[in-house]
C-alpha positions, 0 to 999 in steps of 0.5 A: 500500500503506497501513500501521496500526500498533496502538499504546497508551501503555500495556500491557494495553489490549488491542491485541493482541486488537484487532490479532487481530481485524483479521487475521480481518477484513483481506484482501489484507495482510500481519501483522506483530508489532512487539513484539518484546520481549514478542510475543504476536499468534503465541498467537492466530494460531497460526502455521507458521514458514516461515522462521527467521533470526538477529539479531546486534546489540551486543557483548558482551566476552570474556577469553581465559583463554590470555592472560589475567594476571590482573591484575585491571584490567578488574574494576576499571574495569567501572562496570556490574560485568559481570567477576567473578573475571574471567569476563565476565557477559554479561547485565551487560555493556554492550558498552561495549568499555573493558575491551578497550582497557585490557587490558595484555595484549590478552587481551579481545575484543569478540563479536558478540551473538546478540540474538535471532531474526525469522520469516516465518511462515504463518497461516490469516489470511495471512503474519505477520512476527514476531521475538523478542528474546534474554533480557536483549538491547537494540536492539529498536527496530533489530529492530523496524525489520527486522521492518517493512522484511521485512513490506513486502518481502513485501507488494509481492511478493505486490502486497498492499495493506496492512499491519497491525501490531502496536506495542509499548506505551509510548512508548520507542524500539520505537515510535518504529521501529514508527511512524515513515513508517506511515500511520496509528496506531489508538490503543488506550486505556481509561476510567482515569486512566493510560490518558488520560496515557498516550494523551495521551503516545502522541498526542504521539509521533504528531504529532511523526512526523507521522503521523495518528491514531485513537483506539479506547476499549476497556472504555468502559463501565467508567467512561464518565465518563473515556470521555467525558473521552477523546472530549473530549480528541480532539475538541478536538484534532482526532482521531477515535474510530473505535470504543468496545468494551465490556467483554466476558469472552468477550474473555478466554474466546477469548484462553485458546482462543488464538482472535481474538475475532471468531471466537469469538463474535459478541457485543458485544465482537466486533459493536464491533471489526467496526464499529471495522474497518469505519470503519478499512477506509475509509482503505485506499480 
């Protein structure tokens, strides 16, 4: 069983999208979104959630009015200005647990957070596993990390072959969670000058988990001079590039429809993402 994660330094360059189309075109694979603080691959698959679970992760403090003295120590000490009038804001609070500690009178616990929630779900492409995170909750790397581990569980029970998943942008820790023991990561960037350093920066990551590398150039011909700066930089670094998409509206036209593109039309957006899956399917052989 092999695993690409779609990932791109940036937001907006239209993985997603991509990852979209790859649900349409894979077969035998389970779905999985990993961008779990912002996920969005559901409004293209629209899925049927099968089943629904809970992710508790940190602490957030809480005063028992009942035993409370009012003296006011724990607003004194909160660096991040989370108790006021002693009441406890929760979207402030750190979980730090010092409040709890200092206390005189024990009056301040510390409670599970209820940081959000993961899904199974079916699509007409096939299982998705996706999740989404609580407003103002962290530790979405170690949601992100749940998120993988039930979609492999639900591969090797159906004795599918694939993953395929889509990352989250950046570099932070979600995509250290999402890339770490996958077999290969389709680097989705575009012709502009942030799109290069950030891919550069993206690329780096994956060296240094030693997971190989591909790249897609989507909108290449918006600027096919910083296209052509791209391809160099991964020619000299030894990487591939698997596939270059051109610019494209029916691409936003199939994304209001909530549609993956390659089922929306066949135009030559869609024709390159086929030609794109096509070189990618070589590596699950």
């Amino acid at each position: 069983m092999k695993e690409v994660v779609v990932l791109s330094g940036k937001g907006g360059t239209g993985k997603t999208s991509i990852t979209g189309c790859f649900a349409v075109l894979a077969r035998n694979k389970v779905l999985a979104d990993c961008d779990v603080d912002a996920a969005d691959l559901h409004l293209l698959l629209n899925p049927e959630v099968r089943r629904t679970e809970e992710f508790w992760s940190g602490q957030s403090a809480c005063i028992d009015e009942n035993i409370c003295n009012g003296c006011g120590l724990c607003e004194e000490i909160c660096r991040f200005d989370a108790i006021r009038n002693l009441k406890v804001d929760p979207t402030a609070c750190e979980g730090c647990g010092f409040c709890s500690r200092i206390c005189p009178v024990e009056a301040i616990s510390m409670l599970n957070n209820l940081a959000g929630h993961w899904y199974i779900s079916d699509t007409k492409y096939g299982s998705l596993v996706h999740a989404r995170l609580g407003i103002a909750q962290e530790n979405s790397g170690k949601l992100v990390a749940l998120v993988r581990q039930q979609a492999r569980q639900l591969a090797e029970s159906a004795q599918h072959t694939s993953i395929i998943t889509d990352g989250p942008p950046g570099i932070g820790c979600p995509v250290i969670s999402s890339l770490s023991g996958a077999d290969l990561a389709l680097l989705v960037t575009e012709p502009t000058v942030s799109g290069i350093h950030d891919l550069e920066r993206v690329i780096d990551v994956c060296r240094h988990f030693q997971v190989p590398a591909t790249v897609c150039v989507n909108k290449y011909d918006i600027n096919e001079e910083k296209a052509s700066e791209i391809k160099r930089y991964c020619t000299n670094n030894g990487i591939q590039v698997a596939g270059e998409i051109p610019f494209d509206t029916s691409v936003n036209q199939a994304v209001t429809l909530g549609l993956p593109l390659v089922e929306y039309n066949d135009g030559p957006a869609s024709r390159a993402v086929k030609q794109l899956w096509n070189n990618l399917e070589k590596f699950f052989q």
